[in-house]
N, C-alpha and C positions, 0 to 999 in steps of 0.2 A: 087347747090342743087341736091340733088342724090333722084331721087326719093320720093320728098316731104320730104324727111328727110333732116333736118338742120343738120351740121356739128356739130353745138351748142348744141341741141340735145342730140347727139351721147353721146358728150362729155359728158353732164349734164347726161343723162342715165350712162353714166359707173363710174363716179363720185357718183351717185345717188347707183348703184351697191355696190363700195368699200363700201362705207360708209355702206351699209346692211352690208356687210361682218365683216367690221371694228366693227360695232357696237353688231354684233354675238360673234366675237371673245374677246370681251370686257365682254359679258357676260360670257363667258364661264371660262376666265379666273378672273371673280368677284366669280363665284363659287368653282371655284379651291383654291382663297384666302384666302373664306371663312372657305374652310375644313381645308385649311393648319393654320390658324388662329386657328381653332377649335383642329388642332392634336396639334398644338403650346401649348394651354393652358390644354389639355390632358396632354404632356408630362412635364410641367413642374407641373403640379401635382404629375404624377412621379418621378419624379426628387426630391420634397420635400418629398413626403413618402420614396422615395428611402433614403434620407441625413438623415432622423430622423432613419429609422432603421438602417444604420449606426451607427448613435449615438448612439442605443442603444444598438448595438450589442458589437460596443468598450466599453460601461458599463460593459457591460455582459463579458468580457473576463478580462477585467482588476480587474473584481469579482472574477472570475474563476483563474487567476495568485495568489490574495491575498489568497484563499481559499488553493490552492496547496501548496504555500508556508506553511500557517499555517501546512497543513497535513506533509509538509515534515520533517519539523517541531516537528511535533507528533511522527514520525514516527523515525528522527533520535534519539530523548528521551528513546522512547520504545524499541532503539536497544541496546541502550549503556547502560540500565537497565537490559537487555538481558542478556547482554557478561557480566556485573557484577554479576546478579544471576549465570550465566553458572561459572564464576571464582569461585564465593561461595560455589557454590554446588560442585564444583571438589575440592575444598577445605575439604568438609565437607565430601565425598565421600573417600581421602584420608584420612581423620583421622582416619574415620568407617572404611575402613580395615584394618588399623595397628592397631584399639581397638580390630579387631574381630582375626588379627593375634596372638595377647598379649592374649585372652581371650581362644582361640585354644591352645597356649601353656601351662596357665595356667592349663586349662580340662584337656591337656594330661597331664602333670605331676601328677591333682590328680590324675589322674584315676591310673597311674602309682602306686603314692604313694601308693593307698588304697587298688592297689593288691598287692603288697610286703607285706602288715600290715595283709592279710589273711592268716593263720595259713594252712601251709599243711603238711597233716600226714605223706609223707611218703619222703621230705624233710627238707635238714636243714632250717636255716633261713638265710633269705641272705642278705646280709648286705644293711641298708637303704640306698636309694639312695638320693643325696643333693637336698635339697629345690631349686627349679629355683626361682631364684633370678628376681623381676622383678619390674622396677622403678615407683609405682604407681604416676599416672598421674590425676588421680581424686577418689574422694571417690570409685566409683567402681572398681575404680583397685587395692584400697588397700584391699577392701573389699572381692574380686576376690580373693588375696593372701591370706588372712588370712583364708578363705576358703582351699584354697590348703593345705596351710602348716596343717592343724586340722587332728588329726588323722584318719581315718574313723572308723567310727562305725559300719560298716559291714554291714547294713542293720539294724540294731536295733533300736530300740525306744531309745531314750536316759533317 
């Protein structure tokens, strides 16, 4: 015996110790369980809001592919309606100058004509020159020639 203290004692006193300690650190890691229990069920609420907007994001995009497609869609229609008004109108664009070149030569030839048919005093007359012959293509071109070929009336009233 050491000084009235029993060995048994001792032992029971540091046994008696651990066990505080043992019993501190139990709690401290019951609290840390808790929280991590607690982040646990945080995060898998994340987790679920996170999956759904997912899901609704691959909604949203496989919306967004059908929608672009339809446009492209749209879009190759309104080209190739394009290139066929553009062929039409070069179409229509080359008739109209070779109407307005046939309509140019008819002009000039009356006008030609209807100066030869004016009377000048102090020449002879000179011999008519031939009607341009020109292959009417529609009512207006006939109608164009027959024009031409009429005599001119000089400016008169008829």
């Amino acid at each position: 015996m050491m000084g009235g203290v029993s060995l048994g004692m001792i032992v029971e006193g540091s046994v008696a110790v651990l066990l505080a300690v043992t019993i501190g650190y139990c709690v401290v890691l019951n609290a840390r369980l808790k929280r991590l229990h607690a982040d646990r069920e945080a995060l898998a609420k994340i987790i679920g809001e996170l999956v759904q907007a997912t899901t609704i994001a691959n909604g949203a995009v496989k919306e967004m592919r059908a929608a672009a497609g339809e446009v492209d869609a749209g879009i190759d229609r309104r080209l190739d309606e394009a290139a066929e008004l553009q062929s039409h109108l070069s179409a229509q664009i080359e008739t109209g100058t070779q109407l307005l070149e046939k309509i140019t030569r008819i002009t000039s030839a009356s006008r030609a004509t209807a100066a030869e048919l004016r009377p000048e005093p102090a020449r002879a007359e000179p011999a008519p020159k031939p009607a341009v012959v020109v292959e009417p293509q529609s009512r207006l071109h006939s109608a164009l020639q027959q024009l031409a070929m009429r005599p001119a009336i000089g400016g008169k009233a008829a």
